[in-house]
Biotite code that builds the C-alpha atoms (Angstrom):
import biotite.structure as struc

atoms = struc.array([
    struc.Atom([4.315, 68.691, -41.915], chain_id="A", res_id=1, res_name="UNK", atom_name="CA", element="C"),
    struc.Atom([3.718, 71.274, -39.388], chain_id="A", res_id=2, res_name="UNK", atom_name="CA", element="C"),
    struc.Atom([3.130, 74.082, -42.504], chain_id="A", res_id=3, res_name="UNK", atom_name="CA", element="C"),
    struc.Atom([0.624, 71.155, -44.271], chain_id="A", res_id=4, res_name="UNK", atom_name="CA", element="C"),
    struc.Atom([-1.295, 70.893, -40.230], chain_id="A", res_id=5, res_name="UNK", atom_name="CA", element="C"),
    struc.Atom([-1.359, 74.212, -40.158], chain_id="A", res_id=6, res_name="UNK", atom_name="CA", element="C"),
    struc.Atom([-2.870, 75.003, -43.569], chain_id="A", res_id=7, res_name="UNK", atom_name="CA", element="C"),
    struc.Atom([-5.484, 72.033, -42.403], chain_id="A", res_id=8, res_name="UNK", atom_name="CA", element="C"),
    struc.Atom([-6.320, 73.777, -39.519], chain_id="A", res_id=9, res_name="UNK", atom_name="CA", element="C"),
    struc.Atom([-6.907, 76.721, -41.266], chain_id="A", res_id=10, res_name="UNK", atom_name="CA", element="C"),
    struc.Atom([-9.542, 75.423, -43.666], chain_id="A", res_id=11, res_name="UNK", atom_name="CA", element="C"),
    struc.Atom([-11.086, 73.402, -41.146], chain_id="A", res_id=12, res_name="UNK", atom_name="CA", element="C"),
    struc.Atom([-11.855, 76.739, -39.297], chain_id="A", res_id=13, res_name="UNK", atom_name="CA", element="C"),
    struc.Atom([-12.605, 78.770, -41.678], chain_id="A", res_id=14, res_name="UNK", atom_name="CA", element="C"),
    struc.Atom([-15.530, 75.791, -42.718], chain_id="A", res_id=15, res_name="UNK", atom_name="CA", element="C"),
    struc.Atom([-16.910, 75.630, -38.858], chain_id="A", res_id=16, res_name="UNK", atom_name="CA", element="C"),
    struc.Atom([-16.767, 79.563, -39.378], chain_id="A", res_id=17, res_name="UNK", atom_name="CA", element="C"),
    struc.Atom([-20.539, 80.030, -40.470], chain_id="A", res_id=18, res_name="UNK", atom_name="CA", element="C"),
    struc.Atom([-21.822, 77.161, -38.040], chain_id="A", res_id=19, res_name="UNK", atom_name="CA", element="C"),
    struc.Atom([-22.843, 78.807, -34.113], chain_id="A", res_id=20, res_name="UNK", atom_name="CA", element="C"),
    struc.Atom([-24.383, 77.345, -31.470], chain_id="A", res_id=21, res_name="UNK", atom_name="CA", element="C"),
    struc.Atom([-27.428, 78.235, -32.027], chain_id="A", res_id=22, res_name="UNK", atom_name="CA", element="C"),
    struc.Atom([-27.037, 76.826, -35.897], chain_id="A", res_id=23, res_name="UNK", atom_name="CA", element="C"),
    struc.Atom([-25.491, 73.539, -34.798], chain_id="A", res_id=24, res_name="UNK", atom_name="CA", element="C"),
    struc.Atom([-28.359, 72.697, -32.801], chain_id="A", res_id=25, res_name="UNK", atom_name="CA", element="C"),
    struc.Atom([-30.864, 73.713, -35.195], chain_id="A", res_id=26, res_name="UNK", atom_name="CA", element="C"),
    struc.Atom([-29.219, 71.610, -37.766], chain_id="A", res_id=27, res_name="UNK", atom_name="CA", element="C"),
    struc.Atom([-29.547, 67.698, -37.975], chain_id="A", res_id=28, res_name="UNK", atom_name="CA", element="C"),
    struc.Atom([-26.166, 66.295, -36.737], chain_id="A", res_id=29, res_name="UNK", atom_name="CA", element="C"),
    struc.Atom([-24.284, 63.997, -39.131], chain_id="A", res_id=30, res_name="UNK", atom_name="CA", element="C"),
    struc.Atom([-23.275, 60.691, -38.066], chain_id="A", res_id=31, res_name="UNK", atom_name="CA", element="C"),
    struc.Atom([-19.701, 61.635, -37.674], chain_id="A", res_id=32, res_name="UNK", atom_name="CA", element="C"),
    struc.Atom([-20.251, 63.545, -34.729], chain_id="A", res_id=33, res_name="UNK", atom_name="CA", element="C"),
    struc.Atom([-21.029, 62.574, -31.198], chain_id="A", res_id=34, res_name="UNK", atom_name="CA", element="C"),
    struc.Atom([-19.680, 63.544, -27.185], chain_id="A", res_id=35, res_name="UNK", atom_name="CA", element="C"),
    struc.Atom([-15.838, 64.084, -26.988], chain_id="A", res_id=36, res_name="UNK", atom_name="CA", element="C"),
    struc.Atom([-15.807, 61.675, -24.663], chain_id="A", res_id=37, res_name="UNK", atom_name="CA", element="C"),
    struc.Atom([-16.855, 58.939, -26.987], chain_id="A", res_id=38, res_name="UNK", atom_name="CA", element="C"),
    struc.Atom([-14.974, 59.806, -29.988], chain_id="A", res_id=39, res_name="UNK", atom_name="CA", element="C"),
    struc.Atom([-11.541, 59.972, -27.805], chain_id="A", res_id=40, res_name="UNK", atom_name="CA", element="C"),
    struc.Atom([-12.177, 56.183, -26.546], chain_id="A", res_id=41, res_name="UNK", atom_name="CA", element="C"),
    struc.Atom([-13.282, 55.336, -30.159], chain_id="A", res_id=42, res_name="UNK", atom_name="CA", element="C"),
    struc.Atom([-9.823, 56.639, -31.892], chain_id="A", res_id=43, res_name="UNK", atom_name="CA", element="C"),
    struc.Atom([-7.799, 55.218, -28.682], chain_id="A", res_id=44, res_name="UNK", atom_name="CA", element="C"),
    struc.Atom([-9.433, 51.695, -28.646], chain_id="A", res_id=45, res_name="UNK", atom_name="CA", element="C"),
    struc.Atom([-10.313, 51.459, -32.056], chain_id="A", res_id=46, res_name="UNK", atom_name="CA", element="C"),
    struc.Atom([-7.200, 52.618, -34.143], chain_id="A", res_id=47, res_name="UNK", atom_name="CA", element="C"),
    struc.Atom([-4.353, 53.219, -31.348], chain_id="A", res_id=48, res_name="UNK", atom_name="CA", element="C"),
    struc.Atom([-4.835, 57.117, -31.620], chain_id="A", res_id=49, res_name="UNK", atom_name="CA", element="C"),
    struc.Atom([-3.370, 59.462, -29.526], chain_id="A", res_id=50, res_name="UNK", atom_name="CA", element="C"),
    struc.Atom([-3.608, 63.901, -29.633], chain_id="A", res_id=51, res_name="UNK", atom_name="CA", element="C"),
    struc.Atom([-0.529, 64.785, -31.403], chain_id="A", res_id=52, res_name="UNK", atom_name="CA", element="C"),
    struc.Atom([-1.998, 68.594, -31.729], chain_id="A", res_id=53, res_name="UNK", atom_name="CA", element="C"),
    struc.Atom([-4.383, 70.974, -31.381], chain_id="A", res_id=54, res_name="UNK", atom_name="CA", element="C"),
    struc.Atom([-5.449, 74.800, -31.865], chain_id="A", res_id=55, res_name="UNK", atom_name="CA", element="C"),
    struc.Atom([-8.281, 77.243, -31.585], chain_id="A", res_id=56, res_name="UNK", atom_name="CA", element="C"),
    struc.Atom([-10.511, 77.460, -34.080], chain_id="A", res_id=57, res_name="UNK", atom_name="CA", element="C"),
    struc.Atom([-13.438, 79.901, -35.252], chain_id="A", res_id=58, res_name="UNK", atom_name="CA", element="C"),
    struc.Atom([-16.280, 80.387, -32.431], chain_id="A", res_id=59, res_name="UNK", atom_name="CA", element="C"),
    struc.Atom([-13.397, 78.585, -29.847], chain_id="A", res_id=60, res_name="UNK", atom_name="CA", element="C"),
    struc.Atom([-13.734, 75.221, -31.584], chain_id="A", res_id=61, res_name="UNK", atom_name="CA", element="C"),
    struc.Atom([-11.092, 72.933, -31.192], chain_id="A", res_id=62, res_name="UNK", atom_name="CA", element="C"),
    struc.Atom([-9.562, 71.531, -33.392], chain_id="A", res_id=63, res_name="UNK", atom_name="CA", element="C"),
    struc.Atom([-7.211, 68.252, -32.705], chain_id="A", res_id=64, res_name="UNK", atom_name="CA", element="C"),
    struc.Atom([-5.390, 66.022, -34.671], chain_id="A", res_id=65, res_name="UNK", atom_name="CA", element="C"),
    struc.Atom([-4.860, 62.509, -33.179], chain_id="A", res_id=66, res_name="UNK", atom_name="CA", element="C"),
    struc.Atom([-2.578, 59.561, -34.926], chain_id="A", res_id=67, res_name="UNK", atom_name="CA", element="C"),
    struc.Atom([-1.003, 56.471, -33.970], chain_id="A", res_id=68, res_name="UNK", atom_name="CA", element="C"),
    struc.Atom([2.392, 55.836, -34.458], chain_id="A", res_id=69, res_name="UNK", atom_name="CA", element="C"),
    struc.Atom([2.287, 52.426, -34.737], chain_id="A", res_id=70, res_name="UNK", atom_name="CA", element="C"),
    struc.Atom([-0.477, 52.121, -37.542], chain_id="A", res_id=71, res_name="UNK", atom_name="CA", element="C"),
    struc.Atom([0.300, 56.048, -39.131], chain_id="A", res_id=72, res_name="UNK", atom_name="CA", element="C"),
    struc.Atom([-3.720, 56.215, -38.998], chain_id="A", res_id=73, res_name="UNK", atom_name="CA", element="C"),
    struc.Atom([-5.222, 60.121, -38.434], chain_id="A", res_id=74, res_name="UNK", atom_name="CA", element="C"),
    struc.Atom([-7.847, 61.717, -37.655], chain_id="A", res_id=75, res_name="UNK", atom_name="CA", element="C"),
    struc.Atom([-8.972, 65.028, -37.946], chain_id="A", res_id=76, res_name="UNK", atom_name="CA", element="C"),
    struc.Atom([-11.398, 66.523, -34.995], chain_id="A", res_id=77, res_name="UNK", atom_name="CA", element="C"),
    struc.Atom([-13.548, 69.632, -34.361], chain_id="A", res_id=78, res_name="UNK", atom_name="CA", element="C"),
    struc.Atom([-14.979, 69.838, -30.604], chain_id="A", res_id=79, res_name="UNK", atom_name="CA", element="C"),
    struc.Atom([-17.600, 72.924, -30.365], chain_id="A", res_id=80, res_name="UNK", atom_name="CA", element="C"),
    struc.Atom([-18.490, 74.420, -26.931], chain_id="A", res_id=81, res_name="UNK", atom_name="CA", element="C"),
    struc.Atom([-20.875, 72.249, -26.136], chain_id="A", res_id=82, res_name="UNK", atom_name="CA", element="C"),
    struc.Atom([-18.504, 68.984, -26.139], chain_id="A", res_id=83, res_name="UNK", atom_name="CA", element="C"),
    struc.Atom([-20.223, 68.097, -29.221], chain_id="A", res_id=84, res_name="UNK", atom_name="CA", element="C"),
    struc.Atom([-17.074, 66.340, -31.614], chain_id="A", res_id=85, res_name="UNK", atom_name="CA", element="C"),
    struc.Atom([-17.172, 65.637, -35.332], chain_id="A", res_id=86, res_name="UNK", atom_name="CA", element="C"),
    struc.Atom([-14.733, 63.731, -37.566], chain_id="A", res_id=87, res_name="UNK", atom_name="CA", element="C"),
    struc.Atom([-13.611, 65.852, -40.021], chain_id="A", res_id=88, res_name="UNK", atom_name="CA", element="C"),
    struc.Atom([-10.965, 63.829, -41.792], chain_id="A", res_id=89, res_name="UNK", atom_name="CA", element="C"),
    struc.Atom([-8.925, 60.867, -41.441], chain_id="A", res_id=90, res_name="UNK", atom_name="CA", element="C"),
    struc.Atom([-5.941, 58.870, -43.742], chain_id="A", res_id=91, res_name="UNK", atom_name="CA", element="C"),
    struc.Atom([-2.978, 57.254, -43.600], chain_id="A", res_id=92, res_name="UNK", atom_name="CA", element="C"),
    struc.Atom([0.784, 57.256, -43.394], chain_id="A", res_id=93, res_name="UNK", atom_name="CA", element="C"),
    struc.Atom([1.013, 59.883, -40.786], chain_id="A", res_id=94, res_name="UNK", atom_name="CA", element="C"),
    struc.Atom([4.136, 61.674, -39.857], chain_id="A", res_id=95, res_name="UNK", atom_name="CA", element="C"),
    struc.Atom([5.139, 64.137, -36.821], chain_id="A", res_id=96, res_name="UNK", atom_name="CA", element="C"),
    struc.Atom([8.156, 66.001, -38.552], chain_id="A", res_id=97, res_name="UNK", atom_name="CA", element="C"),
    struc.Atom([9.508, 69.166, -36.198], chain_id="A", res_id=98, res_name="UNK", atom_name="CA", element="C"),
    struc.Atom([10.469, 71.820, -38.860], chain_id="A", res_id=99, res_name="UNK", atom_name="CA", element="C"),
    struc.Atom([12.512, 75.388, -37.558], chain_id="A", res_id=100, res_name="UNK", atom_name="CA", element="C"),
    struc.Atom([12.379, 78.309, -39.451], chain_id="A", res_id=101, res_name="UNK", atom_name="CA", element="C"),
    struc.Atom([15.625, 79.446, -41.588], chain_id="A", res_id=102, res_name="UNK", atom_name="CA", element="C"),
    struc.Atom([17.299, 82.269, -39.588], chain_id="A", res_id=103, res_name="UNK", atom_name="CA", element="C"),
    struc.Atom([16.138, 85.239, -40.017], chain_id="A", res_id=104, res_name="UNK", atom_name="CA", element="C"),
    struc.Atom([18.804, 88.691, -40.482], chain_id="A", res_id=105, res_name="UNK", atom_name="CA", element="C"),
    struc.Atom([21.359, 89.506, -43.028], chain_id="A", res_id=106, res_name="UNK", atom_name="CA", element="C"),
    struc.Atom([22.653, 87.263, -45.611], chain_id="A", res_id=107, res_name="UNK", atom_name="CA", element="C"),
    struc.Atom([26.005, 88.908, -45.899], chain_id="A", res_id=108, res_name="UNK", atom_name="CA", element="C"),
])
């Protein structure tokens, strides 16, 4: 799961990567977005969603993924600079696995 967020994270950055500042205000903002501060009592109140990660993304966006454990509902966010937050993707049936990574050396 971790490898599958991770990969997610990835693409989501690499999408915000040709949106600035400067272009986000210049373009008209889509209905999924709106203050952090909103969204975060939205997924909390609305769907039982909590931050289960997060990571830097291209010009320092954040990008979080919040789920509940009770429902398995996600939800995919991207916070610019400007506290600005848009949805970027949501489902079902989520699942925090912890993966390690094989050991690493000789196989002898």
């Amino acid at each position: 799961m971790k490898l599958i967020l991770s990969l997610l994270l990835i693409g989501v950055s690499l999408f915000w990567n040709g949106i600035s500042e400067a272009d986000a205000q210049t373009v008209r903002r889509p209905q999924n977005c709106a203050p952090r501060d909103a969204v975060l009592t939205r997924l909390a109140k609305s769907y039982g969603e909590v931050q289960q990660s997060q990571g830097l993304g291209a010009n320092n966006a954040i990008i979080e993924v919040f789920a509940s454990s009770t429902t398995g509902s996600w939800t995919i966010t991207v916070t610019m600079p400007s506290g600005l937050t848009c949805l970027v993707a949501s489902g079902q049936a989520f699942e925090s696995l912890i993966k390690t990574q094989p050991p690493t050396g000789d196989d002898t």
